[in-house]
C-alpha positions in Angstrom: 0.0 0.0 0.0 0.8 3.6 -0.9 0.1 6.8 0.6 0.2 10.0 -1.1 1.5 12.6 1.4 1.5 15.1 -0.7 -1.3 17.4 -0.8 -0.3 19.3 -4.0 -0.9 18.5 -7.4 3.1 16.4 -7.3 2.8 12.8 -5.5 5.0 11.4 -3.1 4.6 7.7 -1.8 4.9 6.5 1.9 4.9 2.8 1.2 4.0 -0.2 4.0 3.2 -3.7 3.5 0.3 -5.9 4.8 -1.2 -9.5 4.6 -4.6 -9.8 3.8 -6.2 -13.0 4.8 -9.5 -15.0 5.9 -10.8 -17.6 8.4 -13.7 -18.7 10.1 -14.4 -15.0 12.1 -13.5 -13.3 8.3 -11.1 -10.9 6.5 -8.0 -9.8 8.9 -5.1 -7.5 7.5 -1.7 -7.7 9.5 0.8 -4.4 8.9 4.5 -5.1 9.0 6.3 -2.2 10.3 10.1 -3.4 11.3 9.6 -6.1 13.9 5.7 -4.3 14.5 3.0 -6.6 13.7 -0.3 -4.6 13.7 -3.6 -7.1 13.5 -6.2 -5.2 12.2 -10.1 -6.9 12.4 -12.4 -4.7 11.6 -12.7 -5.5 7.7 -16.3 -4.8 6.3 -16.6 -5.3 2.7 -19.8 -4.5 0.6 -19.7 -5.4 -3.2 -17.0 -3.0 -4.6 -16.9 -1.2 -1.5 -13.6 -2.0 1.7 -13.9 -0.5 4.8 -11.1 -1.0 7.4 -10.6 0.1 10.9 -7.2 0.8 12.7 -7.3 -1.2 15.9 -6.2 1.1 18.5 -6.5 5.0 16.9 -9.1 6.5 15.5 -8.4 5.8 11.9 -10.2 4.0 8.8 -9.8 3.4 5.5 -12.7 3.8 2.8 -11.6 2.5 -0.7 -13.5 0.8 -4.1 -12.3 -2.8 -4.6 -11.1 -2.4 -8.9 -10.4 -5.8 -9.3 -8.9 -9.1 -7.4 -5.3 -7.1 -7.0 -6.2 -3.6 -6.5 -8.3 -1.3 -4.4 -8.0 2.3 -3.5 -9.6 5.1 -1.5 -9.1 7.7 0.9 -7.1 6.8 4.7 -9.5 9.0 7.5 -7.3 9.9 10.4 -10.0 12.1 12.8 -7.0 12.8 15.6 -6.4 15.6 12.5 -9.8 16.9 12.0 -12.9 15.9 10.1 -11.2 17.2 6.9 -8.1 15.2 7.2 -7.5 12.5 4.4 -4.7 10.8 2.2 -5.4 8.9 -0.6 -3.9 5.8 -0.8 -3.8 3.0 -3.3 -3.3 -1.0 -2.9 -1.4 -3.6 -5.0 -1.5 -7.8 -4.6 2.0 -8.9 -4.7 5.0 -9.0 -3.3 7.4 -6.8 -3.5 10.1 -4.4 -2.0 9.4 -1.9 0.6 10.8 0.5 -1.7 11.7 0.4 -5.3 14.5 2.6 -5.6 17.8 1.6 -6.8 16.1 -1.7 -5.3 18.8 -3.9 -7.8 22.0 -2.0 -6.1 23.9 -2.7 -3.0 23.3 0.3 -0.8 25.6 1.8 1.5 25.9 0.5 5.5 24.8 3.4 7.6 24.3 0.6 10.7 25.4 2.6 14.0 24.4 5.3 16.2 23.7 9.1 14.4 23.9 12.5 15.7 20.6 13.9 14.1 19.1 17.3 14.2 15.8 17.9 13.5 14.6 21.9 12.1 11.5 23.8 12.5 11.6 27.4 12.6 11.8 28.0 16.3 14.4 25.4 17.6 16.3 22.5 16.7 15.5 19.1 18.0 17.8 16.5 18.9 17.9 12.9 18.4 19.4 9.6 17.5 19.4 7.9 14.5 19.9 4.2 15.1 20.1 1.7 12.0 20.5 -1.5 11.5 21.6 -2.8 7.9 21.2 -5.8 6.1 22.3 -6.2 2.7 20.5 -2.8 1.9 17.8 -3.9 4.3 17.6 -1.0 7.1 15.3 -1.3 10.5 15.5 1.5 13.0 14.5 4.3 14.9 15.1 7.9 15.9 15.3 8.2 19.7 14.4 12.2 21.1 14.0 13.8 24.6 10.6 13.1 24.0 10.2 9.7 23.1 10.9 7.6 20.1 9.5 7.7 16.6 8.9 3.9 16.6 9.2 1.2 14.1 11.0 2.3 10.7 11.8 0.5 7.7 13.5 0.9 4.5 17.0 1.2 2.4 19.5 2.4 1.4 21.1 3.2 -2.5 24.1 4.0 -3.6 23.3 7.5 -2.8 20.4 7.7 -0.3 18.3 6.6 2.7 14.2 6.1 2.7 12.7 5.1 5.8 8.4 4.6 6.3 6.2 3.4 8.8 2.4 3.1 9.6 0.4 2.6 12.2 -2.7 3.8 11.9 -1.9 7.0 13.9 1.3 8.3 12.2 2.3 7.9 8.6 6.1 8.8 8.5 8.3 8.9 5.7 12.3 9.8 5.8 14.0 10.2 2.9 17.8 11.8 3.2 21.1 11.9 0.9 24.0 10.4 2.1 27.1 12.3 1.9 30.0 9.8 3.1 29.6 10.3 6.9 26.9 12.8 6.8 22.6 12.3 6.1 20.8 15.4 4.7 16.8 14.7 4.1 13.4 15.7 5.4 10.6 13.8 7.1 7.6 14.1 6.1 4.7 13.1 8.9 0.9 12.6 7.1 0.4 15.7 4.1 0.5 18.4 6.6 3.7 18.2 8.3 7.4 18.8 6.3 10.4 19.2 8.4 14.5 19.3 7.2 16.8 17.1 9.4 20.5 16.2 9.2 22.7 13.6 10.8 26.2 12.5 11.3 27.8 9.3 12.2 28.9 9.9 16.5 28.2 6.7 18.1 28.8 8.9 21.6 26.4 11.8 21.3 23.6 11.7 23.9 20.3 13.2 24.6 19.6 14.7 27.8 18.7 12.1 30.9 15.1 11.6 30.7 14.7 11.8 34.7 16.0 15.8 34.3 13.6 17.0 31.7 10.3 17.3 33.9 10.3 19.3 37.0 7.4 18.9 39.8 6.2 22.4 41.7 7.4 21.6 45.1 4.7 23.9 46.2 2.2 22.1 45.0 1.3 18.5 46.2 1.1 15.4 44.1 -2.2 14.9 44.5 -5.5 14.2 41.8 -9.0 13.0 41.2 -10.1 11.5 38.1 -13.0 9.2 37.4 -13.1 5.8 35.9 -14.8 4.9 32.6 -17.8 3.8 34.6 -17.5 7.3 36.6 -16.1 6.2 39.7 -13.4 8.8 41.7 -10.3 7.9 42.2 -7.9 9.8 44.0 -4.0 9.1 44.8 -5.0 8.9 48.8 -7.3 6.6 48.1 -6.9 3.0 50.7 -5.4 1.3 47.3 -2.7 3.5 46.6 -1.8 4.2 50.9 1.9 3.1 51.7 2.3 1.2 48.0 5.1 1.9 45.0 2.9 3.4 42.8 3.7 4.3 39.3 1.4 7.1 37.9 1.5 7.4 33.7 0.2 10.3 32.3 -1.0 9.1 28.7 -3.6 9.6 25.9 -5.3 6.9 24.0 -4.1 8.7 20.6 -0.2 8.4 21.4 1.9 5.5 20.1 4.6 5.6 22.6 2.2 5.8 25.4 0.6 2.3 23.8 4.4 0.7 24.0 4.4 2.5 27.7 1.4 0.9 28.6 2.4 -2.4 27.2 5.4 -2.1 29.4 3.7 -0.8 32.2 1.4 -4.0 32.3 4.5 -6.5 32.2 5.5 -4.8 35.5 2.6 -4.5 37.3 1.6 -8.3 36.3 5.0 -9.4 37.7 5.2 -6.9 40.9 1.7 -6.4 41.9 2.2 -9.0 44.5 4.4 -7.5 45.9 2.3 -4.3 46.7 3.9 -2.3 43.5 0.3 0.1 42.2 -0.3 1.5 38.7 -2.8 4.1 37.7 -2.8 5.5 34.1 -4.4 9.3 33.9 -5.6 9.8 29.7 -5.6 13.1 28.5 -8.1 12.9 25.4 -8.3 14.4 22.0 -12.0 14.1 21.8 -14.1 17.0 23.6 -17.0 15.0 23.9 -16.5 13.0 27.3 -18.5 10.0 25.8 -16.0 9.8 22.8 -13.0 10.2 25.3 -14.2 7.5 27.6 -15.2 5.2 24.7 -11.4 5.5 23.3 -9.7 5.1 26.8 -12.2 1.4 27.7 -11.6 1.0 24.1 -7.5 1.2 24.8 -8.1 -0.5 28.2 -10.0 -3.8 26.4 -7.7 -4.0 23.7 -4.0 -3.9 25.8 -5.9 -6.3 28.8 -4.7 -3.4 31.6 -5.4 -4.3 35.0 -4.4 -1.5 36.6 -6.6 1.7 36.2 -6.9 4.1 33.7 -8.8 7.6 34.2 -10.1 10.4 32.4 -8.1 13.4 33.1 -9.3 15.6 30.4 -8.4 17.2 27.1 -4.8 16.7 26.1 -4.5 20.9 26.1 -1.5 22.3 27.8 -4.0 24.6 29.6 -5.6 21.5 30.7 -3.1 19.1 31.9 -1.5 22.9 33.6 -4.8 22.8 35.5 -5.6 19.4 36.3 -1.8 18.5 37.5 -0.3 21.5 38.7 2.4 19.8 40.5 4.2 19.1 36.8 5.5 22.5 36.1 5.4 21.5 32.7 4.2 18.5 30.9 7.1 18.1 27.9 6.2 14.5 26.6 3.4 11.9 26.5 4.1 9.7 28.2 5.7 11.0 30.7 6.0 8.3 33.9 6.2 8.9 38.0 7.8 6.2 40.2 6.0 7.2 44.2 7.8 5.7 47.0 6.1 4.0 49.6 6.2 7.4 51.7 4.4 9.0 48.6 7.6 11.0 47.8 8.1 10.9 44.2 11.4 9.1 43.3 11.6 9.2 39.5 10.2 10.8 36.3 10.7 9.5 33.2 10.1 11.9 30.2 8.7 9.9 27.0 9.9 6.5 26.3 12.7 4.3 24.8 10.2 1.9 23.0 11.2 -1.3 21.5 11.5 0.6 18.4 15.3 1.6 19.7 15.9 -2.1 20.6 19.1 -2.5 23.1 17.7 1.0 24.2 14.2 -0.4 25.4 15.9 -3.0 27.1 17.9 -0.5 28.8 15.6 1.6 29.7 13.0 -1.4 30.9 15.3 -2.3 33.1 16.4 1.0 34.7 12.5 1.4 35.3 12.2 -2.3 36.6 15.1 -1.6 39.0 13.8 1.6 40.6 10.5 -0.1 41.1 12.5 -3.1 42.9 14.6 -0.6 45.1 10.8 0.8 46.3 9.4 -2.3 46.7 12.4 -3.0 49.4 11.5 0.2 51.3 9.0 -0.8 54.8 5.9 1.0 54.6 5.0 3.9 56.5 1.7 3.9 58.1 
């Protein structure tokens, strides 16, 4: 499948691949992004007519079925507005990723990269990491704010094209490569367009994660959200009282926080025994309420959570200022508290290494896992 990102009359492909196939409960599509397997079952399809809808984000698409190998239509993504659609096409077959320069061997860029990303008021910075195999790349671009998730592509002789899709971001990286140096832009859906640059420095480093989010130490960490079902739940609450509680401040819309959450789960299923807590608050796109708590059981159902998972309100920065004024700023979704036993807060983790970043993930997994051990330990205070 193609999309075409670009909204002028010129066309420029973000390619993915998927399986289409049937069984007893009907049509399911799987999407291969890098090691990303995404099972989508929600296939209607009437006469000429295909209608599929993205598992976890709020995403279809609407196509006309031309024959046995080809349909095409329009991919809705409703996180961008009720206007917001990319055409995309479909092909039977397989074949490459990527077409260009497909026959050539393309050059290694497997390591660590220094990358800058531009807009007009600052310049972001990040990671390239890349993994090569006979032209073959998987990888990821690590920032302060999380990842950018599963990418695939190649290399040429000459150049670098990277895609993914997941129903809530379509990316596309394309860059020259210039001996030790990338030059390209990324392209994110048909609205977004941004220049980036990178050089090989297998030592540069973003800034430690537990440094970027600062808490108000006039203000207590303290809230009260509802459930789905419009129960309160507040932080003092018996359930939470002298427990390691890990408090993940999420939306339903957000990749990274879905590889957070996945995370998140593994832990608590493993340490809840041991009195470790979890409590997920979702900031919403939707400004209906009954939309936003649809989407977060809808999240909850789909990732089996155990722990809970409240409505906190719109995902506004006047919002989330509001309804946690002990963050003094809220930099990333998801950001991630670690509470001692005492109710002191011991960590904060800004965004996410997801498994995107690979040895990172694992990395950072295990720093989390550690300082959740080390609070465990801790007696509680009554």
């Amino acid at each position: 499948m193609v999309l075409d990102v670009d909204s002028t009359s010129s066309r420029l492909d973000l390619p993915f691949q998927f399986d289409l196939d049937k069984d007893a409960t009907g049509w399911l599509i799987t999407i291969h992004n890098q090691d990303e397997a995404i099972v989508v079952d929600s296939i209607a399809i009437r006469g000429d007519s295909i209608r599929v809808r993205m598992p976890f984000f709020d995403s279809e698409f609407r196509g006309t079925i031309q024959d046995t190998g080809h349909f095409s239509g329009l991919w809705y993504n409703r996180y961008k507005g009720p206007g917001y659609a990319i055409p995309f096409s479909a092909t039977l077959g397989a074949s490459p990723r990527f077409i260009h320069g497909s026959s050539q061997a393309g050059i290694d860029i497997s390591g660590d990269w220094e990358v800058h990303f531009i807009d007009s008021a600052e310049i972001e910075p990040a990671i390239g990491i890349f993994t090569v195999d006979n032209g073959h790349v998987k990888g990821s671009f690590a920032t302060e704010t999380g990842d950018l998730r599963y990418l695939e592509g190649i290399t040429t002789r000459d150049s670098l094209f990277l895609s993914s899709f997941n129903g809530s971001q379509a990316f596309l990286f394309r860059a020259a490569i210039r001996n030790d140096s990338l030059v390209g832009e990324f392209r994110s859906g048909h609205r977004w367009k941004q220049p980036w640059y990178g050089v090989r420095n297998p030592s540069f480093a973003l800034a430690n994660d537990e440094t970027l989010t600062q808490l108000d130490p006039s203000k207590p960490v303290a809230f009260t959200f509802p459930d789905t079902r419009g129960i309160q739940h507040s932080l003092a609450d018996e359930q939470y009282r002298g427990k390691a509680v890990v408090v993940e401040i999420m939306g339903t819309w957000c990749p990274n926080c879905m590889d957070q959450s996945r995370m998140l789960g593994e832990l608590y299923g493993k340490y809840h025994k041991d009195g470790l807590e979890a409590v997920a608050l979702s900031f919403e796109r939707y400004p209906d309420t009954t939309q936003a708590l649809a989407a977060i059981r809808h999240f909850k159902e789909r990732l089996g959570i155990e722990y809970e998972l409240l409505y906190a309100g719109l995902a506004t920065r006047d919002t989330v200022q509001q309804k946690l004024p002990f963050i003094s700023k809220l930099k990333s979704y998801p950001t991630t508290l670690l509470i001692g036993r005492d109710g002191t807060v011991r960590h904060i983790y800004t965004g996410i290494y997801g498994p995107g970043t690979g040895a990172r993930y694992a990395r950072f997994k295990e720093r989390m896992e550690t300082a959740i051990v080390e609070m465990l330990r801790e007696q509680a205070v009554n």
